[in-house]
N, CA, C and O of each residue as an XYZ file, in Angstrom:
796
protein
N       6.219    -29.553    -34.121
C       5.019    -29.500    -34.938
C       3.916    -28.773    -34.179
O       3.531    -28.929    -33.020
N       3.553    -28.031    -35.026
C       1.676    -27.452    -34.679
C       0.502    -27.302    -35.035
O       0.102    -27.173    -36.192
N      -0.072    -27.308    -34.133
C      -1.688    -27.382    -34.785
C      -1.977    -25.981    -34.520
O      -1.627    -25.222    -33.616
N      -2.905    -25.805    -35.825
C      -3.406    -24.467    -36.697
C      -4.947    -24.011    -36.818
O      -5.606    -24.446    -37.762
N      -5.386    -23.359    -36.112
C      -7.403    -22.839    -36.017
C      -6.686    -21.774    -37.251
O      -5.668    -21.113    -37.453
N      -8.070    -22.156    -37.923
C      -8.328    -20.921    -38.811
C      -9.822    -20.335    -38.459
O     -10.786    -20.846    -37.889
N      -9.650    -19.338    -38.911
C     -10.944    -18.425    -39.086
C     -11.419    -18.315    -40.758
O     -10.588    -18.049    -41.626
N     -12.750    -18.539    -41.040
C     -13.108    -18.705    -42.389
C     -14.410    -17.786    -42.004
O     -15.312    -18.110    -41.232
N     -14.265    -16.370    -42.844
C     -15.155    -15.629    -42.860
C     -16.650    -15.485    -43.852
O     -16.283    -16.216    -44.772
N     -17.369    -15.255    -44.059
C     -18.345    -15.636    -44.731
C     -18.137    -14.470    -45.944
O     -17.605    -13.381    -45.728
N     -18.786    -15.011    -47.583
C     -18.114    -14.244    -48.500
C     -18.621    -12.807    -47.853
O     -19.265    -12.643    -46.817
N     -17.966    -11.487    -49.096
C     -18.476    -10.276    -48.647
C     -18.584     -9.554    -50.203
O     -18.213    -10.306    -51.103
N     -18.904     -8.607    -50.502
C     -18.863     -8.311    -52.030
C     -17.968     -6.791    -51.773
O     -17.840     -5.919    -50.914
N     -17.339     -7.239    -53.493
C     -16.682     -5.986    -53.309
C     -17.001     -4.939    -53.619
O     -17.962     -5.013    -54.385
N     -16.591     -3.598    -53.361
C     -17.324     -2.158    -53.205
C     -17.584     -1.690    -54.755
O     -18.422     -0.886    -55.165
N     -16.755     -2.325    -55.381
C     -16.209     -1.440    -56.742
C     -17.134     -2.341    -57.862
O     -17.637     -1.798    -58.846
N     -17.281     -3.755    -57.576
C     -18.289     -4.579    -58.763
C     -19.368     -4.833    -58.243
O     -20.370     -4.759    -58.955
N     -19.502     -5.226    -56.784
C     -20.420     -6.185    -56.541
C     -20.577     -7.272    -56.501
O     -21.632     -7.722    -56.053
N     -19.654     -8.018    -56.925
C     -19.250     -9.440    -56.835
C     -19.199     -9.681    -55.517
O     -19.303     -8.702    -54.777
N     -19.006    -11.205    -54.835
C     -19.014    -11.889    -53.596
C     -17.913    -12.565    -53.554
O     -18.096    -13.617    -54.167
N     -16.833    -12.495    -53.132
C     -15.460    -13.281    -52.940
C     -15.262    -13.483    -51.718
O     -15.449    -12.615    -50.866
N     -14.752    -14.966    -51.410
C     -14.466    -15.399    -49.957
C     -12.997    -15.123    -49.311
O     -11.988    -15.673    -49.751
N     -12.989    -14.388    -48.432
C     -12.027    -13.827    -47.679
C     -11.172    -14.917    -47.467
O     -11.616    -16.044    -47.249
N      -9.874    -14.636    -47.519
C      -8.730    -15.631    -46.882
C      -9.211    -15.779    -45.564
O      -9.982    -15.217    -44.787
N      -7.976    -17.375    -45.642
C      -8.627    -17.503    -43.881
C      -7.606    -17.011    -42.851
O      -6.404    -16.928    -43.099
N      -8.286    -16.620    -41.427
C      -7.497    -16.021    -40.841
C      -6.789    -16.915    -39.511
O      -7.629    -17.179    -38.651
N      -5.842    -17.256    -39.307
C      -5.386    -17.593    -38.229
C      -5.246    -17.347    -36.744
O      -4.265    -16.778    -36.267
N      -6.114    -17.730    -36.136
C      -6.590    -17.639    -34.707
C      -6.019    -17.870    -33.794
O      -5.944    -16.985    -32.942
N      -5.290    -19.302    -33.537
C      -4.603    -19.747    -32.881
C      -3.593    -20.736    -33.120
O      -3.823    -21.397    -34.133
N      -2.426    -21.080    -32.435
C      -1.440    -21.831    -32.620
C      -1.384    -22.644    -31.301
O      -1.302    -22.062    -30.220
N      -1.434    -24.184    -31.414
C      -1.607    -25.405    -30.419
C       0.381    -25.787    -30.348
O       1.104    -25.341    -31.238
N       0.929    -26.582    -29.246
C       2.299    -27.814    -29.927
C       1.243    -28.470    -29.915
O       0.196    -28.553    -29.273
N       1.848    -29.006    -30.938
C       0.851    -31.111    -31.352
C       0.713    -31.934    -30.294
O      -0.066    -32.862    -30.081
N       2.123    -31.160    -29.273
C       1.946    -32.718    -28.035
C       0.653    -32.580    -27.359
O       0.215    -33.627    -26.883
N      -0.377    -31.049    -27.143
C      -0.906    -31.054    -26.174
C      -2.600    -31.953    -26.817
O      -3.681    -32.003    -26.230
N      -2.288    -32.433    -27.928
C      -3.545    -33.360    -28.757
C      -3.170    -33.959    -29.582
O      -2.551    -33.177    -30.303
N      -3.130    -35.129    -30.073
C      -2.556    -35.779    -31.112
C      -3.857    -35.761    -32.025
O      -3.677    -34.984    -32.963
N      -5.399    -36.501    -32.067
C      -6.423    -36.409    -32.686
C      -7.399    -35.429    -32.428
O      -7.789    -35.464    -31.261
N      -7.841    -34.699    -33.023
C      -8.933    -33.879    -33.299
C      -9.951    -34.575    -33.660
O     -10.027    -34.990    -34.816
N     -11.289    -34.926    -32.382
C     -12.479    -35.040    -32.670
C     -13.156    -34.258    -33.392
O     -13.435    -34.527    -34.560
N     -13.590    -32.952    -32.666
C     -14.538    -32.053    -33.376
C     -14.710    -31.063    -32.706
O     -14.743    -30.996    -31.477
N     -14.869    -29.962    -33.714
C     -15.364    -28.476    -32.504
C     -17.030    -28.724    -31.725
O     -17.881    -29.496    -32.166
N     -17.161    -27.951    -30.634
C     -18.857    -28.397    -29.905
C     -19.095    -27.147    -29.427
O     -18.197    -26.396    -29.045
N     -20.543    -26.816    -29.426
C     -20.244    -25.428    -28.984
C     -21.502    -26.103    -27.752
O     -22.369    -26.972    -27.834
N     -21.115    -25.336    -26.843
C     -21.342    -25.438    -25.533
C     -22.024    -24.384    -24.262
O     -21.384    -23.954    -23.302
N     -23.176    -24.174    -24.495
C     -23.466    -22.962    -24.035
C     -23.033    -21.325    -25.119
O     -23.422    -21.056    -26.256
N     -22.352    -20.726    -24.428
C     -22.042    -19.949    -25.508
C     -20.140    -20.089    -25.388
O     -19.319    -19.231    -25.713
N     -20.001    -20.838    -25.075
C     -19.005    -21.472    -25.995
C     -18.192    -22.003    -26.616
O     -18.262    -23.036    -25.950
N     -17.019    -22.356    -27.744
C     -17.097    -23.317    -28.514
C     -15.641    -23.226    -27.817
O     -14.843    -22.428    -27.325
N     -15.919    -25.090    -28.224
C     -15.108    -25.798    -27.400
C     -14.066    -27.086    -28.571
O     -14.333    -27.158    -29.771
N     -13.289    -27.692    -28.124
C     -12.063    -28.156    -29.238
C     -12.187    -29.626    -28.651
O     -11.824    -29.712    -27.478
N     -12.574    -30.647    -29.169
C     -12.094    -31.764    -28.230
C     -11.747    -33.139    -29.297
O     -12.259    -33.680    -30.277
N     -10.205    -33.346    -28.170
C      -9.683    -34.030    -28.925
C      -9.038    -35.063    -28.387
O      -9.267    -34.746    -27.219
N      -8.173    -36.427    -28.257
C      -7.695    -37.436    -27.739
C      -6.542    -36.425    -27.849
O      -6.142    -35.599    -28.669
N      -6.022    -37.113    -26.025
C      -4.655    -36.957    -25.579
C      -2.990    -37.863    -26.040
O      -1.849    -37.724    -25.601
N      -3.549    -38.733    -27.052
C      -2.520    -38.958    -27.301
C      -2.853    -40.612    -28.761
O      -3.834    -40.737    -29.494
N      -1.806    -41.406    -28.674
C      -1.808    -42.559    -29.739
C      -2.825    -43.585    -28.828
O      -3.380    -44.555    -29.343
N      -2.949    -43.286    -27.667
C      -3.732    -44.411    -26.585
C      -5.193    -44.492    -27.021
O      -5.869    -45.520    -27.081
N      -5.603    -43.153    -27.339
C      -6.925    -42.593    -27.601
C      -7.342    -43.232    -25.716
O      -8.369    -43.852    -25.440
N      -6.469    -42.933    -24.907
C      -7.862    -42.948    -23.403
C      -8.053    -42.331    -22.561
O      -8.558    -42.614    -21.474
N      -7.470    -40.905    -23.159
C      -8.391    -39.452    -22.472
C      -8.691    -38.528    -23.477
O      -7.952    -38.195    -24.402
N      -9.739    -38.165    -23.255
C     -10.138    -36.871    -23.956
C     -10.095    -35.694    -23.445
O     -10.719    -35.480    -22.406
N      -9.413    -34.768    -24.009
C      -9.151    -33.698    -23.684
C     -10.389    -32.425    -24.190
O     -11.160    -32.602    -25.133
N     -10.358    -31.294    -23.423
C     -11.567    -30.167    -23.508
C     -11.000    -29.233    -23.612
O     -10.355    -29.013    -22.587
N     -10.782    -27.942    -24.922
C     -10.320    -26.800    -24.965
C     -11.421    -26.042    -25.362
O     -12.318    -26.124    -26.201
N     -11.004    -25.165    -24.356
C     -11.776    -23.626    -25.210
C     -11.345    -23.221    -25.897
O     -10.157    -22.912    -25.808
N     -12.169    -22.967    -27.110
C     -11.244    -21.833    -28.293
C     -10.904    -20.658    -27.772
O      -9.677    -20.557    -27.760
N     -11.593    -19.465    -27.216
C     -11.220    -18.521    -26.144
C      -9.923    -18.277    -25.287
O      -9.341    -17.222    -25.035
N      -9.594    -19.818    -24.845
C      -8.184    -19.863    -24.219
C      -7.049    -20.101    -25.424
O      -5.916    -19.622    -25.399
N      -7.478    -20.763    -26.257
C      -6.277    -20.913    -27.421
C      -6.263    -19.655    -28.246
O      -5.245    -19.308    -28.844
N      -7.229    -19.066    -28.277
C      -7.066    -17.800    -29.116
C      -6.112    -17.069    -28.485
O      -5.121    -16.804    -29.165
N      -6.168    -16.393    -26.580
C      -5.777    -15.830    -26.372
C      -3.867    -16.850    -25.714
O      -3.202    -16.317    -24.826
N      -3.569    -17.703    -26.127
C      -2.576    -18.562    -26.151
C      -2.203    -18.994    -24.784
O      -1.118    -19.212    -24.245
N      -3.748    -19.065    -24.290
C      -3.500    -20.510    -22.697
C      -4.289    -21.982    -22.893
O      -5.475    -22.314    -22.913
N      -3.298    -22.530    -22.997
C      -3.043    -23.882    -23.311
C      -3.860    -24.839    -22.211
O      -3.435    -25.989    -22.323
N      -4.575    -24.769    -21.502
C      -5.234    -25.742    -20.572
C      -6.329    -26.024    -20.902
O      -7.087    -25.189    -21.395
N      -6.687    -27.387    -20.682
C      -8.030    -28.142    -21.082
C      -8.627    -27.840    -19.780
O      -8.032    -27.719    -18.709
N     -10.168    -27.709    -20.065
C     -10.928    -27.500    -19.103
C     -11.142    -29.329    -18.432
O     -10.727    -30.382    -18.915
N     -11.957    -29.070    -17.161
C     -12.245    -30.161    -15.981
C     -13.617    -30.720    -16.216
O     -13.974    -31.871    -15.965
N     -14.578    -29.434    -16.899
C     -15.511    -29.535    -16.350
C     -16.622    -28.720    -17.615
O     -16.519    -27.567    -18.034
N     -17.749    -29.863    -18.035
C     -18.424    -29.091    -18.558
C     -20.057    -28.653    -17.669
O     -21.079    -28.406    -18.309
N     -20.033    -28.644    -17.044
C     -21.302    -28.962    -15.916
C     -21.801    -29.399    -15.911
O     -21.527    -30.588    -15.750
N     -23.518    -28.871    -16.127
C     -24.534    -30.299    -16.089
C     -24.958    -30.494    -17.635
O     -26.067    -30.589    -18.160
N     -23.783    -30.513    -18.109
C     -24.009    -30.567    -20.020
C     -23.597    -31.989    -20.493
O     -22.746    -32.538    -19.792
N     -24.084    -32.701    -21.613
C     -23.138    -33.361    -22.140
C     -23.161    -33.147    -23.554
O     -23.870    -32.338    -24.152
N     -22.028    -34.224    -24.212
C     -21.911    -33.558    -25.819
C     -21.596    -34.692    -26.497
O     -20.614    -35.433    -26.457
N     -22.658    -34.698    -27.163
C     -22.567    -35.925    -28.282
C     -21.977    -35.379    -29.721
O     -22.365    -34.399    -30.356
N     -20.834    -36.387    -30.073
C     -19.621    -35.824    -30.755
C     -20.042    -37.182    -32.310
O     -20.002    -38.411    -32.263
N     -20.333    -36.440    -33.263
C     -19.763    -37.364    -34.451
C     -19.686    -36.528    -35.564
O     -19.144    -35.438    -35.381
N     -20.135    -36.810    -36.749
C     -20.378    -35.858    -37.980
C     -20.804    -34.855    -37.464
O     -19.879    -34.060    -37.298
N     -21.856    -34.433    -37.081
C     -22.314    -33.374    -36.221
C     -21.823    -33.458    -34.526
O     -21.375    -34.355    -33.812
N     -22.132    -32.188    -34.353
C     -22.358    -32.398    -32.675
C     -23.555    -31.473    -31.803
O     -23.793    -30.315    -32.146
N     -24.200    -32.061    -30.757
C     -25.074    -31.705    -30.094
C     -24.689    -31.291    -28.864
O     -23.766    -31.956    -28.394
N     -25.141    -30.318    -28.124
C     -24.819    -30.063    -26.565
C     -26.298    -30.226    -25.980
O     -27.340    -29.693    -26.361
N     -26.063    -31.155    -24.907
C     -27.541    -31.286    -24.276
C     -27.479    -31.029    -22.496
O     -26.830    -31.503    -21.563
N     -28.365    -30.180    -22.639
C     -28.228    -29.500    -20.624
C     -29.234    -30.361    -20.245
O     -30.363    -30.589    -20.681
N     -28.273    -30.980    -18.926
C     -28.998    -31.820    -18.289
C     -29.873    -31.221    -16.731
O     -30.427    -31.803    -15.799
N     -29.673    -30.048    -17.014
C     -30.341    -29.068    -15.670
C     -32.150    -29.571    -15.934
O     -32.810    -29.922    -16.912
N     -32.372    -29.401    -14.737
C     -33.699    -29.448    -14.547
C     -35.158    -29.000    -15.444
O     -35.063    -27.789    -15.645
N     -36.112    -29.391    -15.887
C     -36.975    -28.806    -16.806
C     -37.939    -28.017    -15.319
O     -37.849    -27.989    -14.092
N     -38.875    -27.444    -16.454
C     -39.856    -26.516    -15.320
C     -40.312    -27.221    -14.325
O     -40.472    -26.642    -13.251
N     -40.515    -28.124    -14.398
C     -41.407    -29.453    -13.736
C     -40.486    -30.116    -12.182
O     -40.922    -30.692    -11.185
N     -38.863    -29.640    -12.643
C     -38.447    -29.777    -11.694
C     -37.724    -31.329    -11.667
O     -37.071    -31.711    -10.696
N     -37.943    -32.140    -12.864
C     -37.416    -33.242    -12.967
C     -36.153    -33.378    -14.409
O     -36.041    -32.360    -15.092
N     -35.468    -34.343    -14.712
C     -34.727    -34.225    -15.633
C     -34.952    -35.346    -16.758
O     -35.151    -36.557    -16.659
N     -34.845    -34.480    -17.878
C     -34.840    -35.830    -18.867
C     -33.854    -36.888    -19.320
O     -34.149    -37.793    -20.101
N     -32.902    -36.744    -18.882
C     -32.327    -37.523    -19.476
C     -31.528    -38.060    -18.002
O     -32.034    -37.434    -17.070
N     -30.782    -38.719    -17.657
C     -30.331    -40.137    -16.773
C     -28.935    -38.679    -16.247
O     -28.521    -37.994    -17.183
N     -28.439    -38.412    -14.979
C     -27.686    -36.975    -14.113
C     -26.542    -37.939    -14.655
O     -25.541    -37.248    -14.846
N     -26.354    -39.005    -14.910
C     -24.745    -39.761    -14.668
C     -24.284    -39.451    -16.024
O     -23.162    -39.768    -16.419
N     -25.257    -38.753    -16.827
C     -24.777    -38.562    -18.247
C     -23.821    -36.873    -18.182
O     -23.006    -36.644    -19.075
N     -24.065    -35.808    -17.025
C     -24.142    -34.778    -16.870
C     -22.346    -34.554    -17.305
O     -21.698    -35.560    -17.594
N     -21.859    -33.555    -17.308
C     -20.111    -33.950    -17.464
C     -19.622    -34.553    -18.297
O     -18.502    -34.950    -17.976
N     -20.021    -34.907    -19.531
C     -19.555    -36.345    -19.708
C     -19.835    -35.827    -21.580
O     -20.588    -34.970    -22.044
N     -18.759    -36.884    -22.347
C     -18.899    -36.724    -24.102
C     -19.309    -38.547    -24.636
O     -18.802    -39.602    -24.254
N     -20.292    -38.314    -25.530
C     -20.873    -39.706    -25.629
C     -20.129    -39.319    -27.345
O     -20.191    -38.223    -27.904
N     -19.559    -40.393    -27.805
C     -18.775    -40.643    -29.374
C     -18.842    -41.636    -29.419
O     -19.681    -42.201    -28.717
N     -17.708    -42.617    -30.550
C     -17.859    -43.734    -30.839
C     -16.176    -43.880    -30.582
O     -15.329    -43.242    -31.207
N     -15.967    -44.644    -29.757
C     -14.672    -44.151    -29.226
C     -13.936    -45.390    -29.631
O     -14.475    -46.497    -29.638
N     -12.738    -45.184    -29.955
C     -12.071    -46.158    -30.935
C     -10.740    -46.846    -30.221
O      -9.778    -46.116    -29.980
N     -10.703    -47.956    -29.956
C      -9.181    -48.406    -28.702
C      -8.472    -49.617    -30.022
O      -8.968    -50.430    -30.802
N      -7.146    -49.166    -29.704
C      -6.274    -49.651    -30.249
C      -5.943    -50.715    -29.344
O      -5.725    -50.283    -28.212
N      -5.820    -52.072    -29.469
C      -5.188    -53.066    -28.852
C      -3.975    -53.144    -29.240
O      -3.134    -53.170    -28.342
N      -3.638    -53.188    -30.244
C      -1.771    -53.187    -30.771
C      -1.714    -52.275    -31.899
O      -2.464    -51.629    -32.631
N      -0.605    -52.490    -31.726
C      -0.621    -51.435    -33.556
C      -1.077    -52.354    -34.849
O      -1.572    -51.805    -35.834
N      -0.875    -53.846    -34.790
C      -0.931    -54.101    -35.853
C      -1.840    -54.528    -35.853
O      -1.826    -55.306    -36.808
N      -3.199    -54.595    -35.156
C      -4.175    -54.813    -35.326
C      -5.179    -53.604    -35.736
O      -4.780    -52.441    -35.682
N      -6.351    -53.891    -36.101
C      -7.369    -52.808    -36.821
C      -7.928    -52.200    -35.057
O      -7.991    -52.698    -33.933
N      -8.151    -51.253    -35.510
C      -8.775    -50.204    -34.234
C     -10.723    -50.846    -34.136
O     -11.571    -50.914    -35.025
N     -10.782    -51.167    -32.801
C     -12.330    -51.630    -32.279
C     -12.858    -50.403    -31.755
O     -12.322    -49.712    -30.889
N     -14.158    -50.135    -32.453
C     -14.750    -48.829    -32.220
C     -16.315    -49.390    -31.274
O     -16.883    -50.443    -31.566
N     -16.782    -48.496    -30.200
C     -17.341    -48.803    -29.322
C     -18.098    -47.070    -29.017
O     -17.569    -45.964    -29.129
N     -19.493    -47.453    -28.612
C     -20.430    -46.391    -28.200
C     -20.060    -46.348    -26.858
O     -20.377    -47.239    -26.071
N     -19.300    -45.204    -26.498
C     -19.206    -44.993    -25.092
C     -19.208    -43.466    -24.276
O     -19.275    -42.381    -24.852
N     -19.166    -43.561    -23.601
C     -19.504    -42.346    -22.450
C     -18.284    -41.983    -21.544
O     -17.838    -42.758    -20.698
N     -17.771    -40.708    -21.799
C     -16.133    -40.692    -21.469
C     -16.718    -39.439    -20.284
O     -17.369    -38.430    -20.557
N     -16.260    -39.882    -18.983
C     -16.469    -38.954    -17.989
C     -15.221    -37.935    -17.902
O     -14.053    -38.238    -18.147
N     -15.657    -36.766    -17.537
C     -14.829    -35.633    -17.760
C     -13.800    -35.145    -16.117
O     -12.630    -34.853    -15.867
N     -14.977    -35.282    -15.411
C     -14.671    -35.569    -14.218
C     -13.331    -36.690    -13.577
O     -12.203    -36.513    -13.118
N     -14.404    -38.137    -13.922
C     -13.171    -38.845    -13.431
C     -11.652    -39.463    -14.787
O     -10.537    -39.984    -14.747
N     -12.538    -38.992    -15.692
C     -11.140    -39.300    -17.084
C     -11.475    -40.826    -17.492
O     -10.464    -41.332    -17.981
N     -12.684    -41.825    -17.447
C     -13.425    -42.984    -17.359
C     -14.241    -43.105    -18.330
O     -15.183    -42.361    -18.603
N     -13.931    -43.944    -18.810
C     -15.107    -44.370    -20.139
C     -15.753    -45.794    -20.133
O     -15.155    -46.868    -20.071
N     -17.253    -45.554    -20.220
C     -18.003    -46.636    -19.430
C     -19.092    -46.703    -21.323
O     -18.915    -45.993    -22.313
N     -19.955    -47.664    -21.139
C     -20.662    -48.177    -22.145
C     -21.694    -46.565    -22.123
O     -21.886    -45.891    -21.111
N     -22.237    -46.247    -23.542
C     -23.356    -45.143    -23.020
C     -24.626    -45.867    -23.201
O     -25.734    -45.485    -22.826
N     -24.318    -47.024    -23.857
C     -25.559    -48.005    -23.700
C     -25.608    -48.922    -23.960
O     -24.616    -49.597    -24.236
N     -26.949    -49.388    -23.985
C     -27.136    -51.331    -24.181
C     -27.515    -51.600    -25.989
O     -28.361    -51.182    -26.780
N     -26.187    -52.662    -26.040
C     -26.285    -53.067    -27.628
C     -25.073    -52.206    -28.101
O     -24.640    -51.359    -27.321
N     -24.531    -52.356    -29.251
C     -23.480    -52.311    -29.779
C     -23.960    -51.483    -31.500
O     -24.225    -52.036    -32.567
N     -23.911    -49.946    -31.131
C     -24.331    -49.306    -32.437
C     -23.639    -49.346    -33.203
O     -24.181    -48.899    -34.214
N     -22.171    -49.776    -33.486
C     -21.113    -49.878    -34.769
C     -21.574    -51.236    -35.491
O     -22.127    -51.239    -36.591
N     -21.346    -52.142    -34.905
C     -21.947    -53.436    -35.922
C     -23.584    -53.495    -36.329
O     -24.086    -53.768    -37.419
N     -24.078    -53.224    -35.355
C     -25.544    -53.542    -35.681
C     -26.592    -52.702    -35.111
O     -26.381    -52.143    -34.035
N     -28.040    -52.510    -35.910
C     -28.610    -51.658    -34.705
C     -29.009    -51.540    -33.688
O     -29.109    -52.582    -33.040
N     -29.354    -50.498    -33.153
C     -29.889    -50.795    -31.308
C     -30.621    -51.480    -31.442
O     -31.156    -51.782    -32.509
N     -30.922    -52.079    -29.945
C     -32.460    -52.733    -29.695
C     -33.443    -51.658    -29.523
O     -33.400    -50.499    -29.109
N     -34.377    -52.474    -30.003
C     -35.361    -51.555    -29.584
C     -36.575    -51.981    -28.094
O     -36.590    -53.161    -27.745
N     -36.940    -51.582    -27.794
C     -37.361    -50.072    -27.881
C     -36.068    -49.336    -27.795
O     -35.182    -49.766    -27.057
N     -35.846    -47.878    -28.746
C     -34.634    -47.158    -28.581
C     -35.125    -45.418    -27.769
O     -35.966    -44.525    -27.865
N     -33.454    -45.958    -26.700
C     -33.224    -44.995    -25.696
C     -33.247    -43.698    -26.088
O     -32.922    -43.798    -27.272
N     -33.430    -42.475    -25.857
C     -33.147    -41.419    -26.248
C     -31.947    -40.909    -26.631
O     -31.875    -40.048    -27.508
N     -31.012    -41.339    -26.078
C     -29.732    -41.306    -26.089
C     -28.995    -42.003    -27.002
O     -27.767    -42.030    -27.083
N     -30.099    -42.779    -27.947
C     -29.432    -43.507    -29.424
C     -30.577    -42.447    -30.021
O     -30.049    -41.896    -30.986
N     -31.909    -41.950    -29.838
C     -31.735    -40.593    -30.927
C     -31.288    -39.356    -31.135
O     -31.346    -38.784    -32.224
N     -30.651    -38.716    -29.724
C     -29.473    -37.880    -29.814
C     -28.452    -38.386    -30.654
O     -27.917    -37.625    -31.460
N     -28.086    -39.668    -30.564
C     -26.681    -40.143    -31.383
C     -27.062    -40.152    -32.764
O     -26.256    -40.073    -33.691
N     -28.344    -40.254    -32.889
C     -29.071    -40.699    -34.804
C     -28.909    -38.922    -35.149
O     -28.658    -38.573    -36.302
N     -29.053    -38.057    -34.221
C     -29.099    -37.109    -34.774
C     -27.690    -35.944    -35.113
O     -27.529    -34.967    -35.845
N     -27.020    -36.557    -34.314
C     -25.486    -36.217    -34.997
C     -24.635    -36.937    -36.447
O     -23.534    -36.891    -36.996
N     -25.818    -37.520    -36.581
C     -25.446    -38.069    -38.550
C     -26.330    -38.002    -39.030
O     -27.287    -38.555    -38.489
N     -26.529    -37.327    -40.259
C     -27.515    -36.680    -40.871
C     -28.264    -37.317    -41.892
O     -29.383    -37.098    -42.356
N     -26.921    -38.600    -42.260
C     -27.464    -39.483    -43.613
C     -28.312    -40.649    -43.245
O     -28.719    -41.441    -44.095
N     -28.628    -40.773    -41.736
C     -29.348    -41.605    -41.096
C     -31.041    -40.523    -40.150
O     -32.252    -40.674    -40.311
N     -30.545    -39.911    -39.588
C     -31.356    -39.650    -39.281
C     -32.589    -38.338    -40.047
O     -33.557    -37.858    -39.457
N     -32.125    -38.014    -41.526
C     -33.343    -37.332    -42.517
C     -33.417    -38.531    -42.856
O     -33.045    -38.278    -44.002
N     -33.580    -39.716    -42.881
C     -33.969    -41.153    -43.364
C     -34.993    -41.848    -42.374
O     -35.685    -42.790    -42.758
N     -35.073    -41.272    -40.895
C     -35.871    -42.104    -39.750
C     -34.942    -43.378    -39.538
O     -35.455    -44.195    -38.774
N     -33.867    -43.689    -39.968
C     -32.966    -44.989    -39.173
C     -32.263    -44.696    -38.333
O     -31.686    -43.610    -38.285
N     -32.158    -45.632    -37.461
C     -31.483    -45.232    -36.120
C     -29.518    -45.312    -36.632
O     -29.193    -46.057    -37.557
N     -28.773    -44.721    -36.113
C     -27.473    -45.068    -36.683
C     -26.719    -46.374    -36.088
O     -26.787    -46.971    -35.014
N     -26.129    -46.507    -37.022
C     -25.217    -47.784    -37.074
C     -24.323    -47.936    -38.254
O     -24.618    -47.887    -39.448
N     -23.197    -48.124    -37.693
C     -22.482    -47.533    -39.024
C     -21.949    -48.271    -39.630
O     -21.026    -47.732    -40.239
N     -22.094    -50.038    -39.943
C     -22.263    -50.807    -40.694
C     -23.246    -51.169    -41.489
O     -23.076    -51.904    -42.462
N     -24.781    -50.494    -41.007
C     -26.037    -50.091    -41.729
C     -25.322    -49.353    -43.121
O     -24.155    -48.998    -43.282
N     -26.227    -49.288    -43.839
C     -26.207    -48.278    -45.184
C     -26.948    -47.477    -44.853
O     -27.951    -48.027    -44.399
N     -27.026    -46.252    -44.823
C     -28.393    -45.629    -44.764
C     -29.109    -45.374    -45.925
O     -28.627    -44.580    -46.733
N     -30.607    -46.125    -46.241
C     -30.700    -46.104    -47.501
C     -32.534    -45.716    -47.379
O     -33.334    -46.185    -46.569
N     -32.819    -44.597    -48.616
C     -34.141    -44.449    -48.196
C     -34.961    -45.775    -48.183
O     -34.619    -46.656    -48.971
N     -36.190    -46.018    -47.210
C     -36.976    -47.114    -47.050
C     -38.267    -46.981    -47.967
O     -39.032    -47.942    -48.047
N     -38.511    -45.850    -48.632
C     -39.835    -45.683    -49.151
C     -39.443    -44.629    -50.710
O     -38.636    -43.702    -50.642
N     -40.141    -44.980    -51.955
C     -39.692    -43.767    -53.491
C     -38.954    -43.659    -53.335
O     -38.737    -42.482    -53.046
N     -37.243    -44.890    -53.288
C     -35.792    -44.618    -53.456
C     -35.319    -44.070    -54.964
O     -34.282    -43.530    -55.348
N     -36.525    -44.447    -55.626
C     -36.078    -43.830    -57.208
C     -36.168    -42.642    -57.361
O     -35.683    -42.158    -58.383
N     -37.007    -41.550    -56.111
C     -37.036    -40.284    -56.353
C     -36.562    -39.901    -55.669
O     -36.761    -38.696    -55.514
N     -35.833    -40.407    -54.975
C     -34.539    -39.826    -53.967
C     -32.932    -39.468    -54.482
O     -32.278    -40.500    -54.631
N     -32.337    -38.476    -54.716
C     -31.113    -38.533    -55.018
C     -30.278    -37.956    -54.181
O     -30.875    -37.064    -53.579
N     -28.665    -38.086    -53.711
C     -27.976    -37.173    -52.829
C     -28.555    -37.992    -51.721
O     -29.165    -39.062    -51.723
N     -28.014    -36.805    -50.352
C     -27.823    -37.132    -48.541
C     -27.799    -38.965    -48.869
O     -27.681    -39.757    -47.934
């Protein structure tokens, strides 16, 4: 079995009407299935985009591809994203943890290397999968809490860390709402819900 990148080009019109028709898609690259079993999400990363996905049914490594290397058909996950990290859900964010002008950093260096998701561990098969906010180091292959309080059942505490509004901002139906995410929350407008329709 294999896994399949497509390329999806943006429409173009044709010469002869003028009409706008969307191009077939084009096939980029070809994966074996063994080298990822789940597909998180594409992240783009500096300039660039990157594939990341669980190594297997364990879900307890995450693996890092360049599209670049799969295009040109080398199969190795990268080690190392530097002083970046990448918050992975509906959306995804890349945040450089390098130094501001000032010479200090905003956000906490132990985050640097590292993919913050909602990372999901199977205890048996026949039990339901326990999903958990955590911080998967790239470096040592380690996944540690990315913070205090438990964002799947309930919401953060507050005062809230920056690092739960990076996470509010990789879901969109929570954070154009001002709620922090939690994904047993509803996200539901708080203010003229009758003139709200859609997101």
């Amino acid at each position: 079995h294999k896994v399949y990148i497509y390329q999806f080009n943006p429409p173009c019109q044709d010469n002869d009407k003028g009409l706008l028709h969307l191009p077939l898609p084009v096939k980029i690259a070809e994966c074996p299935m063994d080298k990822f079993l789940y597909l998180l999400n594409f992240a783009e990363c500096g300039s660039e985009l990157l594939l990341v996905a669980y190594n297997g049914v364990s879900r307890s490594k995450l693996l890092v591809y360049r599209l670049a290397d799969l295009v040109s058909g080398r199969i190795e996950p990268v080690t190392t994203i530097g002083d970046h990290a990448l918050f992975l859900d509906e959306r995804c964010l890349c945040v450089s943890l390098s130094n501001n002008k000032e010479g200090s950093k905003i956000l906490p260096s132990d985050l640097s290397n590292s993919i913050i998701c909602m990372h999901s561990l199977q205890v048996d098969p026949s039990s339901l999968d326990i999903f958990r906010f955590e911080q998967y180091d790239l470096g040592t292959g380690t996944w540690a809490p990315a913070s205090d309080g438990d964002i799947f059942h309930k919401p953060p505490p507050s005062p809230h860390t920056l690092i739960h509004h990076i996470f509010t901002c990789c879901n969109r139906r929570y954070w154009n709402k001002g709620i922090m995410y939690c994904s047993k929350r509803q996200p539901i407008w708080l203010v003229k819900q009758e003139l709200r329709f859609g997101a």
